[in-house]
C-alpha positions in Angstrom: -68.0 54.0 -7.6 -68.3 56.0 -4.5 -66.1 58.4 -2.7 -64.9 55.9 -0.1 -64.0 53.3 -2.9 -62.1 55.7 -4.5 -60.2 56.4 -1.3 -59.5 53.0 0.1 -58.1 52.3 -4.0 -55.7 55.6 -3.9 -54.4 55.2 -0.6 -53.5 51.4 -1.3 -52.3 52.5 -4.4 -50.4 55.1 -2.4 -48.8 53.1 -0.2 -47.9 50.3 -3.3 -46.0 53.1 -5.1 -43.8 54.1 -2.5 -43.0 50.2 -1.6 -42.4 49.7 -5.5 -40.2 52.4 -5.8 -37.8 51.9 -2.7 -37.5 48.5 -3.6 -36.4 48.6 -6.8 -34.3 51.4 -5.6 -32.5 49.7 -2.6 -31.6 46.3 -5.0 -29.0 45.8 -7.3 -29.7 46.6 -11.3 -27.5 43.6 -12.4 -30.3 41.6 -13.1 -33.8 43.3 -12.6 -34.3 42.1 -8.9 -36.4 45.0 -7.8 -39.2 44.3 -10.1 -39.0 40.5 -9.7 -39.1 41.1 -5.9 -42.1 43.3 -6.0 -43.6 41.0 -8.4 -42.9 37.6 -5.9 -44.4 39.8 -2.9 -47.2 40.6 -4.4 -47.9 37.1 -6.1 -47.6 35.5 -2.1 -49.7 38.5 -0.6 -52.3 38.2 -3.5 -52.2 34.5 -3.0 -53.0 35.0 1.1 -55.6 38.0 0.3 -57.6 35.6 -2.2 -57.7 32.9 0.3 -59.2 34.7 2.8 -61.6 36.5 0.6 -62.7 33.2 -0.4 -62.7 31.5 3.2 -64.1 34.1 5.7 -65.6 37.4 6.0 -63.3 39.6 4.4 -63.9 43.2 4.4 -64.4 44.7 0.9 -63.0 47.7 1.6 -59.7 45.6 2.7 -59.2 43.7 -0.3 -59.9 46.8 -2.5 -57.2 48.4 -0.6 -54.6 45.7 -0.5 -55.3 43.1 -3.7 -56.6 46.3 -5.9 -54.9 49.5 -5.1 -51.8 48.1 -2.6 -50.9 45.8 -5.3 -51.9 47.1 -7.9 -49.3 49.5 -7.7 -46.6 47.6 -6.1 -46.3 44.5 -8.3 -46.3 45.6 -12.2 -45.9 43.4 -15.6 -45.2 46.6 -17.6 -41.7 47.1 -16.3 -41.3 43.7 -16.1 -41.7 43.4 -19.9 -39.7 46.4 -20.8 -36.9 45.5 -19.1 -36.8 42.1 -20.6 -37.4 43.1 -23.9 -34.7 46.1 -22.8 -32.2 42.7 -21.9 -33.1 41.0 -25.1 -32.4 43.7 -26.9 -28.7 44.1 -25.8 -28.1 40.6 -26.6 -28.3 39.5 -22.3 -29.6 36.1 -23.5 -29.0 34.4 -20.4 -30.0 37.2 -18.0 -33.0 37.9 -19.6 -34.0 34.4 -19.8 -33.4 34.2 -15.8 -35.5 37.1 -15.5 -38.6 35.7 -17.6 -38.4 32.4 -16.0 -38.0 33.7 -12.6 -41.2 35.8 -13.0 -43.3 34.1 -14.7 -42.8 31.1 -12.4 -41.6 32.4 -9.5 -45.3 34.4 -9.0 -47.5 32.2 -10.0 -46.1 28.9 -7.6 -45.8 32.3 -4.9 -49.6 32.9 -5.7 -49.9 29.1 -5.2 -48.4 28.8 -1.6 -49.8 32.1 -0.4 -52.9 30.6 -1.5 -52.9 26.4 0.0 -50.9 28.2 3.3 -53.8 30.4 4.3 -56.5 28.3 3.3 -54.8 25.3 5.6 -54.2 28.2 8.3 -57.9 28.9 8.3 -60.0 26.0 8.0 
């Protein structure tokens, strides 16, 4: 790994964590929506960023920044587990169950459309 690598992946990373944290800041803690948002974001723009790497001439350097060090940081299945567990844990059933469901589905049909949408776009 080289010293520009490292750069594009910190500055991404950067730029992820401060997204992440004002966020989950700015939304309500009712039900974890901060981490679920982040985690739907990320799932679209990973979706978009994989199409394009797979479709055109995508700069390495971009998709280091964005997929690897932008949402790397931004998106985060840690804190998405803690919390459940966290919701589990004082008996919030049914908003914990929201919260898995909504994750675990939510980003991966997100990853889905980002994905078809920007492959269509660019063919």
């Amino acid at each position: 790994m080289n010293i520009q690598t490292i750069i594009v992946l910190a500055s991404g990373g950067a730029f992820g964590a401060i997204s992440r944290y004002l966020i989950v800041e700015l939304t309500p803690k009712t039900l974890p929506y901060g981490t679920l948002l982040v985690n739907l974001i990320g799932s679209l723009i990973i979706g978009i960023v994989f199409a394009y790497v797979h479709n055109t001439h995508f700069s390495p350097y971009l998709r280091l920044f964005i997929a690897t060090g932008f949402l790397g940081a931004l998106t985060t299945y840690s804190t998405f587990a803690i919390e459940s567990f966290l919701l589990l844990h004082n008996t919030s059933y049914m908003i914990a169950t929201v919260n898995i469901l909504l994750n675990v589905f939510g980003t991966i049909i997100l990853a889905g459309i980002g994905y078809v949408a920007t492959v269509n776009i660019i063919k």
